[in-house]
N, C-alpha and C positions, 0 to 999 in steps of 0.2 A: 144455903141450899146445898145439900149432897146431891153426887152426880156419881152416876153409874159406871164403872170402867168399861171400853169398849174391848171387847175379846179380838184379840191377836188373830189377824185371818193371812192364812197362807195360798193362792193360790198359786195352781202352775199347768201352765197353758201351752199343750206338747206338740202346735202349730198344723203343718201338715209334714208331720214326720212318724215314721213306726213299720212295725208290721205284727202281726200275730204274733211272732217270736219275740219281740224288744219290746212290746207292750206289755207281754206276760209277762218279763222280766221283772220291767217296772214298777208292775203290782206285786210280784212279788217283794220286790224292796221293799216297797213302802208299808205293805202287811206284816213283815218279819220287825220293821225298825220301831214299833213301840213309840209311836209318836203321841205327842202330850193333847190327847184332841181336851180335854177337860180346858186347858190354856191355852186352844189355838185352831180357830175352826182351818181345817183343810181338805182344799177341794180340786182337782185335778182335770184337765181341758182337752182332753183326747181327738183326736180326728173324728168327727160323723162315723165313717164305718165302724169306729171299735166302742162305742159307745155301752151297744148293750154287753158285748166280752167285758167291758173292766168293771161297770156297774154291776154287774154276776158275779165277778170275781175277787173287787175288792173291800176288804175293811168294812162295812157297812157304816163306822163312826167315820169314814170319812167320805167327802161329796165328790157327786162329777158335773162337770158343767157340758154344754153344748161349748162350742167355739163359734156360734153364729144361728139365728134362729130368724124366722119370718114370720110378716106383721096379719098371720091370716091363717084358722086354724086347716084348710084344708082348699084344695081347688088346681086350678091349670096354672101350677106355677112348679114345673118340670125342673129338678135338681132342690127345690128348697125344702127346710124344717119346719115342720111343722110344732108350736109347742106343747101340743097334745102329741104328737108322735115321742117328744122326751116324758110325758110325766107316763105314759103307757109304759118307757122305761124304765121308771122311778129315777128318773134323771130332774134334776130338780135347780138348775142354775143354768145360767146363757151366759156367756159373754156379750155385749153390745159394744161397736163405737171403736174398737180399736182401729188403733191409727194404719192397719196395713188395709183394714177392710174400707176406710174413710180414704187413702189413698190408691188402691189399686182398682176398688169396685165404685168409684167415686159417690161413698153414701155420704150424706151431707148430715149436719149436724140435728135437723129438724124428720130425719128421716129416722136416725139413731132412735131420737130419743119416738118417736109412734111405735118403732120395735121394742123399744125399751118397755114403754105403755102394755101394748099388747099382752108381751111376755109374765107379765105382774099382775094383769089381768086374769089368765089363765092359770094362776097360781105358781110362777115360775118364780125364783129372786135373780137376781141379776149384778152381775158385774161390766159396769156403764165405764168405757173407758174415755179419757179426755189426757191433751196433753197437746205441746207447739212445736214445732220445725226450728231448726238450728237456728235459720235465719230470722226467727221470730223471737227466738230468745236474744241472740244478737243484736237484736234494734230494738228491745224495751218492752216486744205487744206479747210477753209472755201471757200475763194477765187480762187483755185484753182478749184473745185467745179463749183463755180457758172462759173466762165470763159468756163470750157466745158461743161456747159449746154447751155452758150450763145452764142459760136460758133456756132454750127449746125445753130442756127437761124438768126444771121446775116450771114452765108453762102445762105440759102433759103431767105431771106426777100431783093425785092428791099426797097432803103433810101421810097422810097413814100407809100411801105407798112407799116412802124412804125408808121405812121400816127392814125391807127385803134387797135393798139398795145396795152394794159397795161400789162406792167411786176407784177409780183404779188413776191415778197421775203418771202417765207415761209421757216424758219429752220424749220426743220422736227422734229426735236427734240422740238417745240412747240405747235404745230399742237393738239388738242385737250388732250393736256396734264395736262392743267393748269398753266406751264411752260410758263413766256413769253421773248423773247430779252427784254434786258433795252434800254432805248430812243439810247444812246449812241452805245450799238451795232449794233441796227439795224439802225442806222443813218450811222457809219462806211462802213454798208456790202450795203446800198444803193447809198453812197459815190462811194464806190467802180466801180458799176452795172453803175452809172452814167458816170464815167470817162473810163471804158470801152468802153462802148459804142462811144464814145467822139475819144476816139484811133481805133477803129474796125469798126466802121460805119461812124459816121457821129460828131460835135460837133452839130448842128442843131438837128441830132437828140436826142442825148442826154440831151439836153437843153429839147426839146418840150417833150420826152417819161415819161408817166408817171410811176414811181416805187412806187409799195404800197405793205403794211407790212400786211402780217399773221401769226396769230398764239397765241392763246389765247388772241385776244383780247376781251377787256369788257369795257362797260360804265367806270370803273374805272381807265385805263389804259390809253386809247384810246386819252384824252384830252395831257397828256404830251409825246406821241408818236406823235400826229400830227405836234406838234410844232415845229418838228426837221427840217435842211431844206431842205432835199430829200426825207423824207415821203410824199408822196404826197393821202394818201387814205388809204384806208386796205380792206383785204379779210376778212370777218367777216366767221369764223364755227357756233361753238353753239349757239352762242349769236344771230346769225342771227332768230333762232329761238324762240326768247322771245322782248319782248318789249323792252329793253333795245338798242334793235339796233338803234330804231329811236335816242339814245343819240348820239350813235358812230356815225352817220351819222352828226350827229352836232360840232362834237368834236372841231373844228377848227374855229367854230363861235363864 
């Protein structure tokens, strides 16, 4: 049986940093740098306010995401996203699940994935993140870990929903630290996400779903992490904000 290569996905997700002026910028960058979208989907994660400025202004081959959306397309819920208010955009991607929003707004793993649900519902794809605490890779329950953050969501996700899916493996314990997994771990802990999947959904979809690695990466790293063979892309932080990104977005070419 042949099996399909999965396409190189680069995201980069610009937190809550920017402003009118350094947002243009970075469209302009990334509009001037001739990036391989044919070999590499890339999609970029702006602040809420500048959504519809970069989606106007940039690239059209290349995507924008939300950085956070809600499980409701409208009503008294004061400050949230609606995700008809992105596709009115033509914003077309959410982030879910990342470990600052699971930490700091204490969304829980079962909550992730309803927004996850939602969002795919209303025609959104989505980048679902999952990933462990230092002290959890520390004592063994890395896997443990990621299994119940991937429950909840193969319990809401039909197999046809994975389709518009990217898993994103953030340890948390790399996540703007400077800290990064080595090829080999996060090759492991993708391994792993891979062959789950395989046993709890689907092998189809496990085959086709793309996992991609974050968590300090950089132009220097990023070439020998792509290499690995269940990397399939990466969530870019910082780095998404400097030029350097356009390297990561090549790493694999």
């Amino acid at each position: 049986m042949t099996t399909t290569p999965r396409k190189f996905f680069v995201g980069g997700n610009w937190k809550m940093n920017g402003s009118t002026k350094s947002i243009q910028s970075l469209v302009d960058t990334l509009n001037k740098a001739n990036l391989p979208v044919e070999q590499v989907d890339v999609v970029v994660a702006p602040p809420a306010p500048y959504l519809a400025l970069v989606r106007s202004t940039l690239d059209s081959k290349l995507g924008v995401s939300a950085q956070n959306v809600y499980a409701a397309k409208s009503g008294a819920f004061t400050g949230e996203t609606s995700p008809l208010f992105l596709q009115d955009l033509d914003v077309h991607w959410t982030l879910t699940g990342h470990s600052e929003r699971r930490q700091y707004f204490r969304e829980s793993s079962e909550y992730v994935a309803e927004k996850t649900k939602f969002a795919l519902d209303q025609g959104l794809s989505v980048i679902a993140c999952i990933g462990e605490s230092l002290i959890e890779r520390e004592t063994g329950a890395t896997n443990t870990v990621l299994a119940s953050q991937l429950e909840p969501l193969a319990a809401a996700l039909t197999p046809a929903d994975w389709a518009r899916v990217v898993l994103a493996y953030e340890p948390v314990w790399a996540i703007g630290t400077g800290k990064v997994a080595t090829p080999a771990q996060a090759q492991d802990a993708h391994k792993y996400i891979r062959a789950w999947l395989a046993k709890h959904v689907s092998p189809a979809v496990a085959q086709a779903t793309r996992v991609i690695y974050g968590g300090s990466v950089t132009a220097g790293n990023s070439g020998e992490l792509a290499r690995m063979a269940d990397i399939d892309g990466f969530l870019v932080g910082g780095a998404s904000l400097k030029p350097e990104f356009t390297q990561i977005v090549k790493a694999r070419l």
